[in-house]
C-alpha positions in Angstrom: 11.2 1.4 13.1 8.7 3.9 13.8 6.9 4.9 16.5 3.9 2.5 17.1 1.6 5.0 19.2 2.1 7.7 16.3 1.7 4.4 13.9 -2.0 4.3 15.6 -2.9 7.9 16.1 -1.9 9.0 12.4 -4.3 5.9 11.5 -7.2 7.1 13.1 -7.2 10.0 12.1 -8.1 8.6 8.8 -9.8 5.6 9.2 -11.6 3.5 12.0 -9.0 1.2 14.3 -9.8 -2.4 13.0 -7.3 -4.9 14.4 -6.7 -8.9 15.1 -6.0 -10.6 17.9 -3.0 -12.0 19.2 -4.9 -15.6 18.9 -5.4 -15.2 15.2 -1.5 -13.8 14.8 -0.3 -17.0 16.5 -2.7 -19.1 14.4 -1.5 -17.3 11.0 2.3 -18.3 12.7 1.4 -21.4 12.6 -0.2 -21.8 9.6 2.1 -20.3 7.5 5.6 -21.9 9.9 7.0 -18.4 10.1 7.5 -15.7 12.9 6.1 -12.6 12.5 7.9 -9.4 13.1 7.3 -7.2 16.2 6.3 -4.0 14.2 3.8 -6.2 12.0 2.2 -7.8 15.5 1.7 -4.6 16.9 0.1 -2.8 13.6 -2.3 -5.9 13.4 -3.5 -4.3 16.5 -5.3 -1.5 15.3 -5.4 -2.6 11.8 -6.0 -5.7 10.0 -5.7 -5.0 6.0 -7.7 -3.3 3.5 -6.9 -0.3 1.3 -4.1 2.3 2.6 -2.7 4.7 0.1 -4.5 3.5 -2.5 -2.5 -0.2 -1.9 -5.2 -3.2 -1.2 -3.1 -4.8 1.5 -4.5 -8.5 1.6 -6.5 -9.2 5.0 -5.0 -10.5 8.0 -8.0 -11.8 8.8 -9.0 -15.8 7.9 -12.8 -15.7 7.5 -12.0 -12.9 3.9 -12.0 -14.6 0.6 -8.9 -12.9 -0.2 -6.5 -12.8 2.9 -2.6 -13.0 2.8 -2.4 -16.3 4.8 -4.6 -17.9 1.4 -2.5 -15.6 -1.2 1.5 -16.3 0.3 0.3 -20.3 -0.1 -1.6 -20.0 -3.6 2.0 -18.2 -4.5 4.3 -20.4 -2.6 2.6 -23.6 -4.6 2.9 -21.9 -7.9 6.3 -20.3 -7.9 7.9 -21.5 -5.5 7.8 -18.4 -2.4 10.9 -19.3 0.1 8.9 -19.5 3.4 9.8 -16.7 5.2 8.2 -15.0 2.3 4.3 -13.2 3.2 2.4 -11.8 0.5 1.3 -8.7 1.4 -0.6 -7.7 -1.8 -0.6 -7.8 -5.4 -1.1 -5.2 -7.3 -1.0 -4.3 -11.3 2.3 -6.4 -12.6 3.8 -6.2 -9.3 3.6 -8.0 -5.8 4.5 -6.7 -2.6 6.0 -9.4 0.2 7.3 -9.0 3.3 10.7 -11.3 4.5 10.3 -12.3 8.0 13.6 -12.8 8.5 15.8 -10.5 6.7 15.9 -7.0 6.2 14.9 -4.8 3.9 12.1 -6.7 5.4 9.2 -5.1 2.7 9.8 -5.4 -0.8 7.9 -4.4 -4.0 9.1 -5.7 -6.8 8.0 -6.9 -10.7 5.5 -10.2 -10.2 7.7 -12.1 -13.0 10.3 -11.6 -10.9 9.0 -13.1 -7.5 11.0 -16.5 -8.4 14.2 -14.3 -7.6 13.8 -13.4 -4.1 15.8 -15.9 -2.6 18.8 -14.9 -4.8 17.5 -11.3 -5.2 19.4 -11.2 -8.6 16.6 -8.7 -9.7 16.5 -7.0 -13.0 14.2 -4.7 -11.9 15.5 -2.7 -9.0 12.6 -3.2 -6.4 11.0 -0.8 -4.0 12.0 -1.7 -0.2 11.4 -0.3 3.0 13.2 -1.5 6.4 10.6 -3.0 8.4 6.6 -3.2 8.0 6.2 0.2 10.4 8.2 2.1 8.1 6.2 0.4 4.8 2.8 1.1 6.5 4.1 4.8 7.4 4.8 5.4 4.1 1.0 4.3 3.1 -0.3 6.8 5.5 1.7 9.2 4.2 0.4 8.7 0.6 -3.2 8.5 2.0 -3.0 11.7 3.4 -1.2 13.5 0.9 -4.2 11.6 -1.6 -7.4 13.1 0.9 -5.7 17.0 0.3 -7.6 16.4 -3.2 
């Protein structure tokens, strides 16, 4: 897991701190009857979705159209998403979801292939990071390397 405070500082550097409070993390707990992980709580302090390394990472917050608390239940009623499964975004043929439970907690993988997360008999070798921190550090990372050009 990395470092929360350099998490933060390496985040303002390039963009304003925009976070949710621990009301509306409890409420998305409850709404979605999961737990969320200790390095997603404390990101959602200072940030609270929206483009990162070119990755439109679904708001956290409930009053946006398109939030992941509206995107992991639009995908858990049409596919099937084991619970413990958030959507974190969906890109071009591809989702990106984080397990609350298990680790590799953050997984990008094929969208035709989101049926196999429970079994994780993927065809398609998906891209995974440990935790959220690490995840969200490697989106930094690409946004910085991005704003050289």
């Amino acid at each position: 897991m990395k470092d929360m405070n350099e998490l933060r500082n390496k985040y303002k550097a390039l963009y304003d701190i925009d976070g949710v409070s621990k009301e509306d993390l409890d409420k998305i707990e409850n709404e979605l009857q999961i737990k969320l992980p200790s390095d997603f709580r404390e990101i959602s302090g200072f940030y609270s979705g929206g483009i990162v390394g070119g990755i439109d990472i679904h708001s956290f917050l409930f009053s946006e159209p398109t939030n992941f608390i509206s995107e992991t239940i639009r995908i858990r009623e049409a596919v099937g998403l084991p619970n413990r499964f958030i959507v974190i975004a969906e890109e071009a043929e591809s989702i990106i979801v984080m397990d609350t439970e298990k680790k590799p907690s953050i997984m990008w993988l094929d969208s035709v292939e989101v049926t196999k997360l429970e079994m994780q008999d993927f065809i398609s070798k998906p891209d995974v990071w440990e935790d959220f921190s690490d995840f969200f550090n490697y989106l930094l990372d690409e946004e910085e390397e991005e704003r050289k050009y």
